[in-house]
Every structure is written in structure tokens, then in C-alpha cells.
C-alpha positions as CSV (number, residue, x, y, z in Angstrom):
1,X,11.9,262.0,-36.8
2,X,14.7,263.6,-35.1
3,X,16.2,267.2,-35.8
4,X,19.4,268.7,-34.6
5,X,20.8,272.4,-34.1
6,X,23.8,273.3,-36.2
7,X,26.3,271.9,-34.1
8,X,25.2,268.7,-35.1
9,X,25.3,267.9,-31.3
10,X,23.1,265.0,-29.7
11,X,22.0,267.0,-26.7
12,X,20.5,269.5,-28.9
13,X,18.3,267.5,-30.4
14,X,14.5,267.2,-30.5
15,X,12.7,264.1,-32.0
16,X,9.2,262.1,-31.8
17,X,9.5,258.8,-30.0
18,X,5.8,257.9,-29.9
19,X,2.6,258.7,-30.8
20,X,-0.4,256.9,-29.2
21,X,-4.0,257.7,-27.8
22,X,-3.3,259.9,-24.7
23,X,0.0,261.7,-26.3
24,X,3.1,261.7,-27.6
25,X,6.7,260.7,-26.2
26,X,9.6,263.0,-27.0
27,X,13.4,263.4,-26.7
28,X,14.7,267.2,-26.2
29,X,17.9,267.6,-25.2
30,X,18.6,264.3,-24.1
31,X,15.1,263.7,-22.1
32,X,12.3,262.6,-22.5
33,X,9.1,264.1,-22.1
34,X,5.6,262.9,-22.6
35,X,3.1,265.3,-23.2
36,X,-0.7,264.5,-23.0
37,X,-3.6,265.5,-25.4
38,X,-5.4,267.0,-22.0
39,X,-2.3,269.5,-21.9
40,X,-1.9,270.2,-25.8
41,X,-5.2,269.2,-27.3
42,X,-4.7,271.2,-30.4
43,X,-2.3,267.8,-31.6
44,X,-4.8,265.2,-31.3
45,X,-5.8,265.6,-34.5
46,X,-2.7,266.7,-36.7
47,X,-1.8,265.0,-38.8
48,X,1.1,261.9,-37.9
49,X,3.6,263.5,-40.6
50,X,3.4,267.5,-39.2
51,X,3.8,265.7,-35.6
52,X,7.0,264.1,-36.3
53,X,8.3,267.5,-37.8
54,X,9.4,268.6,-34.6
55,X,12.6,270.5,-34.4
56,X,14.3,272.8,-31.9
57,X,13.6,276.7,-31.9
58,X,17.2,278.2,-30.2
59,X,18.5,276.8,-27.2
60,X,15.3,276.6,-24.9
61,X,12.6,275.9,-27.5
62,X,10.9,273.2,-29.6
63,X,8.6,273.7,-32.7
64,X,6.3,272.0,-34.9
65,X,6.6,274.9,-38.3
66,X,3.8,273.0,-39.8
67,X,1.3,273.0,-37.2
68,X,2.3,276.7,-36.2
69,X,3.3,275.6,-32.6
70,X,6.2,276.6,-30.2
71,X,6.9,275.4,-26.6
72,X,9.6,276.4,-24.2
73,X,11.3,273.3,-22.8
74,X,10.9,274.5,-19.6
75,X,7.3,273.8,-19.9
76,X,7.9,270.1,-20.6
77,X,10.3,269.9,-17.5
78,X,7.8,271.6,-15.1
79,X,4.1,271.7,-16.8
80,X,2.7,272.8,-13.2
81,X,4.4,276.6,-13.7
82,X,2.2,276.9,-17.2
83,X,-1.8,276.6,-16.5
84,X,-3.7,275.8,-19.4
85,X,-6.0,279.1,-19.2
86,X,-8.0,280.7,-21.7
87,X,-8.6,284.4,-21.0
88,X,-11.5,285.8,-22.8
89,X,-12.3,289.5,-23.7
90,X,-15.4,291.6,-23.4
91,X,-17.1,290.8,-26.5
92,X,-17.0,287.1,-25.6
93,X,-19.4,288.5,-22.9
94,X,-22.1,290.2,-24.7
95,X,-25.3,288.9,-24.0
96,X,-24.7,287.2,-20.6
């Protein structure tokens, strides 16, 4: 499924091109990206129909509105400069 911004332009586009077992391939902005179930694990098991509803979110973000999940492009283009970290708080804690 592929979305475009109001201008209607190509390069500010978003769409699905794939979906497989490690990930899914997309185009943003005239790239293409593929980003693996190790990096966004919380897509693995949506459903194929809220996957392809992938549309872009201003100029430097992509969204999936029915999955509740926003990325900044910049994260596809360099996925090094955004760790995967999950920061827990002190109740998480108690007992240990």
C-alpha cells in the first residue's frame, strides 16, 4: 500500500514493498529501507492489513495509525544512532 503527503509528490511517499519472515521492505522518500523483526519486534505479529497502512507523519516521519507506531526516518537511514534499550524504573526492582 502506498501513501502520499498532500502534494501528491513521489518523494514523499511511504509504502510496504514486502513482508516476509525476518522483516519488512519499505519505500520512504524514494529509499528503501528494510527493517528487521530483531529491531521492531512489536510488528511480527500484526496483523498484514495494519502493516501495509503505513503512511508518512510530516516531513521526517512514518506511521502505522493502526498499530499505534511512529518512526523518524532518520532511524531507518542510520539504525546504529537509536539502541534498542529498555530502561526500567524502581518498582521493576522490588524484590531483587
Amino acid at each position: 500500500m502506498q501513501t502520499t503527503s498532500k502534494n501528491n509528490s513521489n518523494s514523499t511517499s511511504a509504502s510496504v514493498l514486502m513482508i516476509n519472515a525476518q522483516g519488512i521492505m519499505l519505500s520512504v522518500l524514494g529509499h528503501d529501507y528494510f527493517l528487521s523483526y530483531n529491531r521492531i519486534p512489536w510488528m511480527q505479529d500484526a496483523p498484514i492489513r495494519s502493516v501495509l497502512n503505513v503512511q508518512m507523519s510530516g516531513p521526517e516521519a512514518i506511521e502505522w495509525p493502526d498499530l499505534d507506531v511512529d518512526l523518524e526516518i532518520d532511524s531507518l537511514r542510520h539504525p546504529e544512532r537509536y539502541p534498542l534499550v529498555i530502561k526500567r524504573n524502581a518498582l521493576d526492582c522490588v524484590g531483587v
